[in-house]
N, C-alpha and C positions, 0 to 999 in steps of 0.2 A: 950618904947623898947630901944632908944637911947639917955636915959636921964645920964648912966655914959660913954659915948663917948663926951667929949668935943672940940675935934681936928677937926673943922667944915674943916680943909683943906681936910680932909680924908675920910669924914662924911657930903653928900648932902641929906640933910633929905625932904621931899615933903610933906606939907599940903595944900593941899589935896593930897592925894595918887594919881598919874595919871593912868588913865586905859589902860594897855597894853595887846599884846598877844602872849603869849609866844612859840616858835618856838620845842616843846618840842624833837623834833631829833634834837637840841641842844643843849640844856638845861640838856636833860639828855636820851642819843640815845636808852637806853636800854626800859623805858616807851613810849619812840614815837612809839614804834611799834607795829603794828595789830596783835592778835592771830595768831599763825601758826597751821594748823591741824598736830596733830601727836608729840605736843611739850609735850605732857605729864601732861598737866595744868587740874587738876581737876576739874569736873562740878560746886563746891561748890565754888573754887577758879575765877573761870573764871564770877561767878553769884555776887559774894559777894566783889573779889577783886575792889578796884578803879578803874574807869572807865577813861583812862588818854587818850586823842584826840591828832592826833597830831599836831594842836594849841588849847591851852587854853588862855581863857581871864584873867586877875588877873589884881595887883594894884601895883602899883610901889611903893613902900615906901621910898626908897632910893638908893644913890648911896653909896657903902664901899669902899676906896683902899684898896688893899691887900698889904702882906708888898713888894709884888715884883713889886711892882709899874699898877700891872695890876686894874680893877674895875669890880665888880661886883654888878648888881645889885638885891636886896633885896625887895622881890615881895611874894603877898600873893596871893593865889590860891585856888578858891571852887573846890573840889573835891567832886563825891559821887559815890556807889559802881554802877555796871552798872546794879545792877537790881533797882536799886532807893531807895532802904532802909536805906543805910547810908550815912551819907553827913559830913565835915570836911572843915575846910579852913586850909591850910598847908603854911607853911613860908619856900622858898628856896633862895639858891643862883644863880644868872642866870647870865650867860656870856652877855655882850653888842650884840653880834651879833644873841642873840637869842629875842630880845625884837623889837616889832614896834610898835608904837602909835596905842591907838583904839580910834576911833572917839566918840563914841558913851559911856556912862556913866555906861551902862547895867553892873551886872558884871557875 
């Protein structure tokens, strides 16, 4: 994934990936949050769409600097649909203050 990134200044790559858990009303405020009744979210959508808690466990892959000096880190996350049919592991970007150590290997 990071093989033409050579500027290890910029670029803290982790083997093994570390298991964290992502704060996702930060990460990305609009997924952190619970259905509302009356939002207009269809039975098919609300069954099928991704099932997103709001913390997830995922894998830390790495640290990026951005070019404004900020970091973010590069984490990979099992997702699957909330009726359990569909499942994906999705690659984002996540702000430092959304990430905390998980103890535990599980993912």
């Amino acid at each position: 994934m990071f093989d033409r990134w050579p500027d290890t200044r910029t670029l803290r790559v982790f083997d093994p990936p570390r298991p964290v858990l992502i704060d996702m009303a930060i990460a990305d405020p609009s997924c952190g949050r619970s259905y509302a009744a009356g939002e207009g979210v269809s039975l098919r959508v609300r069954a099928s769409g991704a099932r997103i808690e709001p913390t997830m466990p995922g894998l830390l892959l790495a640290w990026l600097q951005i070019s404004n000096g900020l970091w973010r880190g590069v984490c990979q996350m099992p997702v699957e649909s909330a009726n359990h049919v569909s499942s994906a592991t999705i690659t984002m970007w996540v702000p430092p203050e959304a990430l905390q150590p998980r103890e535990d290997a599980e993912q």
